[in-house]
C-alpha atoms as one frame of an Amber mdcrd trajectory, in Angstrom:
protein
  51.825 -34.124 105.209  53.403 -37.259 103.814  57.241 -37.995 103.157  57.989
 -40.389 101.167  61.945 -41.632 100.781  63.908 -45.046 100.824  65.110 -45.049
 104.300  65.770 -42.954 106.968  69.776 -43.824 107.089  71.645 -40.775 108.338
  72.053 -38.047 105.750  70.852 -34.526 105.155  67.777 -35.310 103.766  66.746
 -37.636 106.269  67.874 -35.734 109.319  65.852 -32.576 107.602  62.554 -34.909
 107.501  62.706 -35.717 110.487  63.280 -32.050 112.224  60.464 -31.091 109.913
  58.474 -33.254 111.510  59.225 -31.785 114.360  58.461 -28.895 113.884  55.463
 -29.637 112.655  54.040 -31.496 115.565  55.172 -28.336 117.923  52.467 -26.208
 115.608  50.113 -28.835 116.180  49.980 -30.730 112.460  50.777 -34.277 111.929
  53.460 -35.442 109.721  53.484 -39.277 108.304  56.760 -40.852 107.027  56.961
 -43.777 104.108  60.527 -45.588 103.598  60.538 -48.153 100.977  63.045 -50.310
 102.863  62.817 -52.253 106.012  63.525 -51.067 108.773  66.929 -52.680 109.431
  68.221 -50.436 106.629  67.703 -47.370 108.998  69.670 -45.368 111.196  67.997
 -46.882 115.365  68.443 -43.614 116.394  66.747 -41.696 114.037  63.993 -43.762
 113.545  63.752 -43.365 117.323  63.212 -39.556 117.104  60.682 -40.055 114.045
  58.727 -41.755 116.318  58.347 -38.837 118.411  56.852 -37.097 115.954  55.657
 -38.689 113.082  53.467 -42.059 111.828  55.980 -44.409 110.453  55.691 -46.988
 108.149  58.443 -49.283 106.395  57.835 -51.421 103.319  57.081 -54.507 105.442
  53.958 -52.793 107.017  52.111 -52.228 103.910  53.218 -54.523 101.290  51.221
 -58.281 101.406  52.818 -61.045 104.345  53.785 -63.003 102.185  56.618 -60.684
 100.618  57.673 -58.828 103.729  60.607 -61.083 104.169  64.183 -59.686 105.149
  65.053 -61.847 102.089  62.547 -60.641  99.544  62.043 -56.851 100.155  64.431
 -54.442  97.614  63.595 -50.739  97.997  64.057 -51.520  94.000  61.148 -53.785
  93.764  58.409 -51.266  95.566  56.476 -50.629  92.579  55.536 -54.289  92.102
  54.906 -55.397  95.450  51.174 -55.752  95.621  50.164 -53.367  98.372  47.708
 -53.946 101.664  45.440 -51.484 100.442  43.912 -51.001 103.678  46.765 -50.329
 105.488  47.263 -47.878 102.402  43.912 -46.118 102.851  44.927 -46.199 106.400
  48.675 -44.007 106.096  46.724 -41.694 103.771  43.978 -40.859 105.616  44.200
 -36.927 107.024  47.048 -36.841 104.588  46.824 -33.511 102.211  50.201 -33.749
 100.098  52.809 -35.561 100.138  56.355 -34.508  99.488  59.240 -36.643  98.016
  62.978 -35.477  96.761  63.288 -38.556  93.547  61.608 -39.349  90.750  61.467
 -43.103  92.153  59.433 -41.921  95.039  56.830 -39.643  93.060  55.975 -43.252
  91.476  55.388 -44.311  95.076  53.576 -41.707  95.731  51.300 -42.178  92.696
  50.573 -45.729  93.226  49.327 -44.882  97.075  46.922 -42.402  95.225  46.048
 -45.464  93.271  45.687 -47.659  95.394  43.825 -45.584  97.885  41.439 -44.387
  95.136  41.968 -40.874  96.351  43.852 -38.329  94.568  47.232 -37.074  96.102
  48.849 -33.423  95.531  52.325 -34.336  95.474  55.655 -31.654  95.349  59.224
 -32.600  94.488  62.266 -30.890  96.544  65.745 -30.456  95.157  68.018 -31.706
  97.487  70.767 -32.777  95.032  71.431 -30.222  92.431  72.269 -32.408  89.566
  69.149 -34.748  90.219  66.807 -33.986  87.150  69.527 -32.734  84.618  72.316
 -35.403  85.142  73.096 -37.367  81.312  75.182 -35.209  78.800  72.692 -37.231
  75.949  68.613 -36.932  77.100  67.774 -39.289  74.218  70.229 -42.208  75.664
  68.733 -41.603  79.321  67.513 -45.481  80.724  63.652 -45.428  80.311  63.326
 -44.906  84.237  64.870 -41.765  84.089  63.182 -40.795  81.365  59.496 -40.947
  82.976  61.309 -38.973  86.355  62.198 -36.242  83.926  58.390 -35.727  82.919
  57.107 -36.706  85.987  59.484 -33.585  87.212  58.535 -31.550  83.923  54.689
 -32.098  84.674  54.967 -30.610  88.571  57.202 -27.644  87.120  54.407 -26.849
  84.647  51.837 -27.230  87.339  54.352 -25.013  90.067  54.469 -27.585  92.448
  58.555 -27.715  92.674  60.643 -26.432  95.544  64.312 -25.184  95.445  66.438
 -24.760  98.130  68.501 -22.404  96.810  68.329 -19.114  94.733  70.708 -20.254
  92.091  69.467 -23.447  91.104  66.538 -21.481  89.284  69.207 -20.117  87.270
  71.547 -23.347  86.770  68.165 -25.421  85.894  66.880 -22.703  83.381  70.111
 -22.977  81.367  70.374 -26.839  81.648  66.807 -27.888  80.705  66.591 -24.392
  78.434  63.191 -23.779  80.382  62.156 -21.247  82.666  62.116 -21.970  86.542
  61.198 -19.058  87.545  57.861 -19.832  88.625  59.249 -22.933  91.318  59.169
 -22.109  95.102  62.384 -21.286  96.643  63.225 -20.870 100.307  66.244 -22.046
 103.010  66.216 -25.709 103.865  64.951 -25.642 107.430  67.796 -26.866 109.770
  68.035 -24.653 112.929  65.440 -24.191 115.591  65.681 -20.653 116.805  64.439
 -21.043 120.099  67.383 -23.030 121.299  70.299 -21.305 123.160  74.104 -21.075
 121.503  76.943 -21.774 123.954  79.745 -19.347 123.148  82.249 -21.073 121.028
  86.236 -21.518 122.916  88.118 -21.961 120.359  92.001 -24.729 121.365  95.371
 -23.286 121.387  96.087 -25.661 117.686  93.761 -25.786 114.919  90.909 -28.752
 115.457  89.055 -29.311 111.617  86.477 -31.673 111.473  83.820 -32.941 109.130
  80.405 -34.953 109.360  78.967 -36.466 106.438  78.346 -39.101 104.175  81.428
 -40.365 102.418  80.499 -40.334  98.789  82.156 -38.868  95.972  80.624 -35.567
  95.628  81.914 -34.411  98.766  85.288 -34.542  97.318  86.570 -31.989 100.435
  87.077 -34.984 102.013  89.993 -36.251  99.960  91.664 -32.913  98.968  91.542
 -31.736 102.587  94.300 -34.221 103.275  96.416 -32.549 101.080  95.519 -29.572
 102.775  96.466 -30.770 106.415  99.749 -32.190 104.969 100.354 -29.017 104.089
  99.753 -27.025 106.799 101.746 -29.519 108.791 104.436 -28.621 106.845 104.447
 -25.197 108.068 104.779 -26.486 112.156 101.213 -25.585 113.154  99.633 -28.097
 115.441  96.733 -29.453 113.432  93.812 -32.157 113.675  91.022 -33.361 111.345
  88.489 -36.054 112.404  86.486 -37.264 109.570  82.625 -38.492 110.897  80.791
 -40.821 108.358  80.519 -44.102 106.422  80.476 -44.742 102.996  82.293 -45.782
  99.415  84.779 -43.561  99.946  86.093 -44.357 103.253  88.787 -46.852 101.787
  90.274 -44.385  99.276  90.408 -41.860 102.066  92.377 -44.361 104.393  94.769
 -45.453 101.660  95.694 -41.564 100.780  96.199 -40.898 104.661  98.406 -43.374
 105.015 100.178 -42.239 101.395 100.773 -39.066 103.369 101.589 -40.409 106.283
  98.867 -38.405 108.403  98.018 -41.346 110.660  98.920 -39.221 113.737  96.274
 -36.447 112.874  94.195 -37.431 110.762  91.230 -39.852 112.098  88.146 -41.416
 110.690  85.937 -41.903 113.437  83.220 -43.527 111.532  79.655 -42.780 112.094
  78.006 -41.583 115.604  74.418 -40.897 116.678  72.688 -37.489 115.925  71.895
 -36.811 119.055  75.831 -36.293 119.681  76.155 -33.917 116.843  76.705 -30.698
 118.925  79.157 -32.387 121.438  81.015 -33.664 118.721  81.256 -30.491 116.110
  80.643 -28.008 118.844  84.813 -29.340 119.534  86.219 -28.191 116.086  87.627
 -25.012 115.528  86.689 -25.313 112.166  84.287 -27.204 110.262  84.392 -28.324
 106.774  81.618 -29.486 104.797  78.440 -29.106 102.360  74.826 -29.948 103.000
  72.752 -29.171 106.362  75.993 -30.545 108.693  77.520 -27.310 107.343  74.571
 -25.056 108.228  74.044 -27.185 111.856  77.704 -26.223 112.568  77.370 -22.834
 111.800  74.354 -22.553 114.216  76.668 -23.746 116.928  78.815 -20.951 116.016
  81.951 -23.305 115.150  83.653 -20.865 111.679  82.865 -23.225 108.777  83.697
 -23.475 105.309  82.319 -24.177 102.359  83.072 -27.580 100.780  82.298 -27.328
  97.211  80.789 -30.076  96.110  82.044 -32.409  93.072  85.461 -30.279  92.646
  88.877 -31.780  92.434  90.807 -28.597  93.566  91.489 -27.211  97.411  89.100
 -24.246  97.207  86.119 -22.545  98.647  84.024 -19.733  98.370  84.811 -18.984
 102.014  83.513 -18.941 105.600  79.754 -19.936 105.278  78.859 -16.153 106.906
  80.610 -14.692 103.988  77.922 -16.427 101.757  75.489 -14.009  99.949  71.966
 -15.531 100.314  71.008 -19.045 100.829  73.004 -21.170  98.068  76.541 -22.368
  98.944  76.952 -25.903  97.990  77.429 -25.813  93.931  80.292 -24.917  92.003
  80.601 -21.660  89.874  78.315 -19.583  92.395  80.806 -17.351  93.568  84.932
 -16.555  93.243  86.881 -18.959  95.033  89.368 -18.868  97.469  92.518 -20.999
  98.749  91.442 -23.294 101.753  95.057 -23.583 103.103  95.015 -19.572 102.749
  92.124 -18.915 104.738  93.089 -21.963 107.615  96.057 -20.678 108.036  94.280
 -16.912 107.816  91.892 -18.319 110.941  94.886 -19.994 112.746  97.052 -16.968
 113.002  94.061 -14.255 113.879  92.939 -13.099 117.264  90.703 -14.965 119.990
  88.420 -11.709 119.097  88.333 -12.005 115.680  87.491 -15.883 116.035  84.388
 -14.798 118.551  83.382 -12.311 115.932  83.707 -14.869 113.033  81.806 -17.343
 115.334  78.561 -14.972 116.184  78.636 -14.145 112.735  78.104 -17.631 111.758
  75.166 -17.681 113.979  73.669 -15.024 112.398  73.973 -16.603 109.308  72.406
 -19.710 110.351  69.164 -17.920 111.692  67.874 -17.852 107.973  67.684 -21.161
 108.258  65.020 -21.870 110.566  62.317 -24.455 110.873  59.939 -22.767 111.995
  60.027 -20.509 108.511  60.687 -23.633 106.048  57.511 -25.321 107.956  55.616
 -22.267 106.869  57.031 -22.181 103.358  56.046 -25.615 102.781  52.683 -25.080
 103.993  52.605 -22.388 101.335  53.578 -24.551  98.147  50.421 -26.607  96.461
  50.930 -29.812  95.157  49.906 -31.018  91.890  47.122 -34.097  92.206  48.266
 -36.577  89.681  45.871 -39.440  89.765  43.730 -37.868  87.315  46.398 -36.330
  85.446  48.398 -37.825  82.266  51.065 -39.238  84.757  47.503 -41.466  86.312
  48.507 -43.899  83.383  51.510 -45.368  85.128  49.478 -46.981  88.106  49.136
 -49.561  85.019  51.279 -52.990  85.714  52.920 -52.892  82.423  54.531 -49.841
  83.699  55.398 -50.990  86.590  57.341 -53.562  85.351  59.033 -51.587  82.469
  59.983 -48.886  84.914  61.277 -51.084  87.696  63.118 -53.555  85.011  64.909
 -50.706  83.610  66.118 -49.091  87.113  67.202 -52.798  87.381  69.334 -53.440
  84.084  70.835 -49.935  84.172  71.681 -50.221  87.962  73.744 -53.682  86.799
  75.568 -52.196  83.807  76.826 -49.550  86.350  78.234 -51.841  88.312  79.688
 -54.103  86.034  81.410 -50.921  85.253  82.589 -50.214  89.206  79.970 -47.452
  89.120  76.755 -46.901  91.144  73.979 -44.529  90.122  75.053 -41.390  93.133
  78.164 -41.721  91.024  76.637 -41.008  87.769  74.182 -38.700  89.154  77.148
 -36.233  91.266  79.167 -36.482  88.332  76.444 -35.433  86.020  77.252 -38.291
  83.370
């Protein structure tokens, strides 16, 4: 199998790649990774623990010398570079399907078909729920998103799509007005099984902490301040260390110091993966969205849900109070007051916090690797080389595609937007 993304900074896709491939190698099959970026844009340590596992190759191994520059590669220009088709025939040899989460990277993946002269059964996973339906007007979508949309409609008709949660088949049939039933849908792998869970001692205050991207999606981050202010208000002894980097991490520092949280409220900034379970495995509670939320639970530290893209201090709840496998989205479930239920955790019984910990353990389990490895193994890719979508290999697509992700990338930000913006906030 074949991943191909922009990078492997630290996020929840690119932690998930690599423990798939992982997993993967423990039941003997190879894995092979493609970033369109070099490799200074990745996390060291995760590219590290790719290694382990998987064939990796960064834009400057397989596009010609004479481009891989720091100063001329753009993950943005990877359509046009022309290739080193051996070292192309090379990455895709013993390579059966290849797997991307973007409509940028399907191109990818089409032109290695191309340029390999092999066909190439590729599958799409949605990772973000908003990224295929995100533009209230279809017909004023930039041209680039346009050709993701059928490049996305084409594997849907041809059932090579995979959802990670139950009620995105139902959120994408009423958006596109098509039906999804037919798509794949299973847990996003995150915990290894095998692995043994050291019970959970819980501090004599309440400890909340978070690990994530800073972006604006995972509004949790900013409203949770208003949250701790609160609760500090009431004379309970209360932390929350924010773990992460990104474009919101000066909004969050100016509202801390608007409330005057200084003292108990820290951003720690990023850390290394390999520290994620000494690091969370100290919270009382955890707060958050995405696999960090479902690698918490595992470690049986009481987590709750951080609703992604809402402006209000609510939750569905403690992740084990969940029904199924989708959590992240808003209007899944009623929603409850976060202060409510901290203050609900603070005042209840060491027992009751063991039984809400093993519980989250429990929950976690569904959520194995070894399953999603077997799931994915299960889903066929569509070969599109010699489908309609062959015609983009063409250089006048090329350059209309990648000039268009270009122009409508600048008008965002000459509007202090960036295209995660748009895409979160479904504009």
């Amino acid at each position: 199998m074949l991943f191909v993304h922009g990078s492997l900074a630290m996020g929840g896709i690119e932690t998930f790649y690599v423990r798939m491939a992982q997993a993967r190698k423990e039941q003997g099959l190879t894995t092979k990774i493609v970033l369109l970026s070099q490799e200074s844009k990745s996390n060291k340590e995760l590219v590290s623990k790719a290694r382990e596992c998987a064939d990796i190759y960064f834009l400057e191994d397989f596009i010609q010398p004479i481009f891989a520059q720091s100063w001329s590669m753009f993950y943005q220009l990877s359509l046009l570079y022309p290739l080193r088709s051996e070292i192309v025939k090379e990455i895709l040899d013993s390579v059966e399907s290849v797997h991307v989460s973007n409509g940028f990277c399907a191109h990818m993946a089409l032109r290695f078909a191309s340029s390999a002269g092999r066909e190439l059964p590729v599958t799409i996973g949605l990772y973000h729920s908003m990224e295929f339906c995100w533009g209230r007007n279809l017909k004023s979508l930039p041209f680039f998103e346009k050709c993701n949309r059928d490049f996305f409609n084409t594997l849907h008709q041809h059932h090579a799509l995979i959802f990670f949660t139950e009620k995105m088949v139902e959120f994408y049939s009423s958006m596109i007005g098509k039906d999804f039933s037919n798509v794949s849908v299973f847990p996003l792998g995150v915990i290894d099984q095998r692995k043994q869970v050291q019970p959970k001692i819980f501090s004599n205050r309440l400890k909340i902490g978070t690990v994530g991207r800073l972006v604006d999606f995972k509004s949790y981050n900013l409203w949770m301040l208003d949250v701790v202010d609160k609760i500090l208000a009431q004379g309970v002894e209360v932390s929350y260390d924010i773990y992460g980097e990104g474009p919101l991490k000066e909004q969050i520092s100016e509202r801390i110091s608007e409330l005057k949280l200084d003292a108990v409220v820290k951003l720690k900034g990023g850390f290394n993966y390999s520290e994620f379970s000494n690091v969370v495995a100290d919270f009382d509670v955890f707060v958050g969205s995405g696999t960090a939320l479902i690698e918490a639970s595992g470690l049986g530290v009481p987590s709750i849900v951080g609703i992604e893209s809402i402006t209000e201090a609510e939750t569905y709840g403690f992740f084990s109070e969940i029904p199924g496998f989708s959590y992240n989205e808003d209007n899944l479930y009623p929603k409850k007051d976060v202060m409510s239920l901290l203050l609900g955790f603070y005042n209840s019984s060491e027992g009751e916090k063991t039984l809400l910990s093993h519980a989250h353990v429990k929950k976690s389990e569904i959520f194995s690797m070894e399953a999603c490895v077997k799931n994915f193994a299960e889903v066929r890719g569509f070969a599109v080389l010699k489908s309609t979508l062959g015609k983009r290999q063409s250089w006048l697509f090329r350059v209309l595609y990648t000039a268009s992700v270009g122009t409508y990338s600048v008008r965002l930000k000459l509007a202090g937007k960036t295209l995660s913006q748009v895409v979160s906030s479904a504009e």
